[in-house]
C-alpha positions as CSV (number, residue, x, y, z in Angstrom):
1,X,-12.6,-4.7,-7.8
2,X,-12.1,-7.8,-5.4
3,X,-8.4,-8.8,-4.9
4,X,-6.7,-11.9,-5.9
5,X,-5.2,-13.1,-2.4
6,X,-2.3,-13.9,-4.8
7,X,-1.5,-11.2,-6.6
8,X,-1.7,-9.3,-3.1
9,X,0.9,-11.5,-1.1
10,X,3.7,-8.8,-1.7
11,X,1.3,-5.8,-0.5
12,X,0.4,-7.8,2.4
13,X,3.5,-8.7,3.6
14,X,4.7,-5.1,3.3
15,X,1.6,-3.8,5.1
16,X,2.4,-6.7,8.1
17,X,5.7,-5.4,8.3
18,X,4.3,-1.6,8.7
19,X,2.4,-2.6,11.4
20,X,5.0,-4.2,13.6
21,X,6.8,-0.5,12.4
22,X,4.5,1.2,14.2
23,X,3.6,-0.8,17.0
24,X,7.7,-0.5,17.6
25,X,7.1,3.3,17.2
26,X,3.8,3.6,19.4
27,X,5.9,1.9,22.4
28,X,8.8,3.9,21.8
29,X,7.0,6.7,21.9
30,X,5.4,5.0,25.5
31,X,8.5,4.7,26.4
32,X,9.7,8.0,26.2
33,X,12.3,7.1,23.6
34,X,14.5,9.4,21.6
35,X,12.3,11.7,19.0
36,X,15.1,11.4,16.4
37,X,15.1,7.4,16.7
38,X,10.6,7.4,16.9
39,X,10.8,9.8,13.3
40,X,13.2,7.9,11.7
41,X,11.0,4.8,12.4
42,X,7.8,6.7,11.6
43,X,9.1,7.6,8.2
44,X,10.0,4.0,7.6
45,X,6.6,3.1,8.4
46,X,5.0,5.8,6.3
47,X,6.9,4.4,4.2
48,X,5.6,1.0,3.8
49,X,2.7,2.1,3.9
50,X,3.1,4.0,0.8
51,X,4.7,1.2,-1.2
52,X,2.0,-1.5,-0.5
53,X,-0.3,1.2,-1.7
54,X,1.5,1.7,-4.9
55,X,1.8,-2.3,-5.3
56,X,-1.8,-2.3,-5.0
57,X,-2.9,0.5,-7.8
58,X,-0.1,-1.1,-9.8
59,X,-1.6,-4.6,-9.5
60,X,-5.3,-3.5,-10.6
61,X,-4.0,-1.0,-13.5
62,X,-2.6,-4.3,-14.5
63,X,-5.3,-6.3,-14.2
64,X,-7.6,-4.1,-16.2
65,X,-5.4,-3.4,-18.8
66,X,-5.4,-7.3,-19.3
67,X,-8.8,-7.2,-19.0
68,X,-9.2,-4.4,-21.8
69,X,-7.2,-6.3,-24.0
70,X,-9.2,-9.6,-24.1
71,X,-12.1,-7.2,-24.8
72,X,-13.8,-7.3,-21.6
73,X,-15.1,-4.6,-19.2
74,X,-12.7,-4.2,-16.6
75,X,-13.8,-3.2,-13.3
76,X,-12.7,0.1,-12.5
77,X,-12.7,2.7,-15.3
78,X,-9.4,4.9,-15.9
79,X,-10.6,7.5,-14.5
80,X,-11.7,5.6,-11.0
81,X,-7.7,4.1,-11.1
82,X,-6.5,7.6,-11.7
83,X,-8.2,8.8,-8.8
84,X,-7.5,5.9,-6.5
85,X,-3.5,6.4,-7.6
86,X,-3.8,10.2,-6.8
87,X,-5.4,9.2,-3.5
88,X,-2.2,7.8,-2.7
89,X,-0.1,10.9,-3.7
């Protein structure tokens, strides 16, 4: 299924912000920096990541559903969203 660059705007600014998380988490690991300060950010960034996942599925279960509705063939079948969502679990 190709992505609407603007449906995705929310997913992508959440997966920008992951990666300055973890470029901030890769130097302060470099750094030598305190492992309760590097988890803490790691989590946030796993974090992130998880969300702009979940914005994703949620987008294209969206999307087809629409496109059931008008009576057209979406183009992932249920069972390919469920999977892609339970990829993400």
């Amino acid at each position: 299924m190709k992505m609407d660059s603007d449906l995705m705007k929310d997913p992508l600014t959440r997966l920008k912000r992951a990666q300055g998380q973890l470029g901030a988490v890769i130097a302060m690991i470099e750094n030598g920096d305190d492992c309760e300060r590097v988890l803490t950010q790691l989590a946030a960034v796993s974090s992130a990541l998880d969300r702009a996942g979940f914005k994703i599925i949620s987008t294209g279960m969206r999307h087809c559903h629409a496109q059931r509705e008008r009576g057209e063939e979406p183009p992932l079948t249920e069972a390919e969203l469920e999977k892609l969502f339970l990829a993400l679990a």
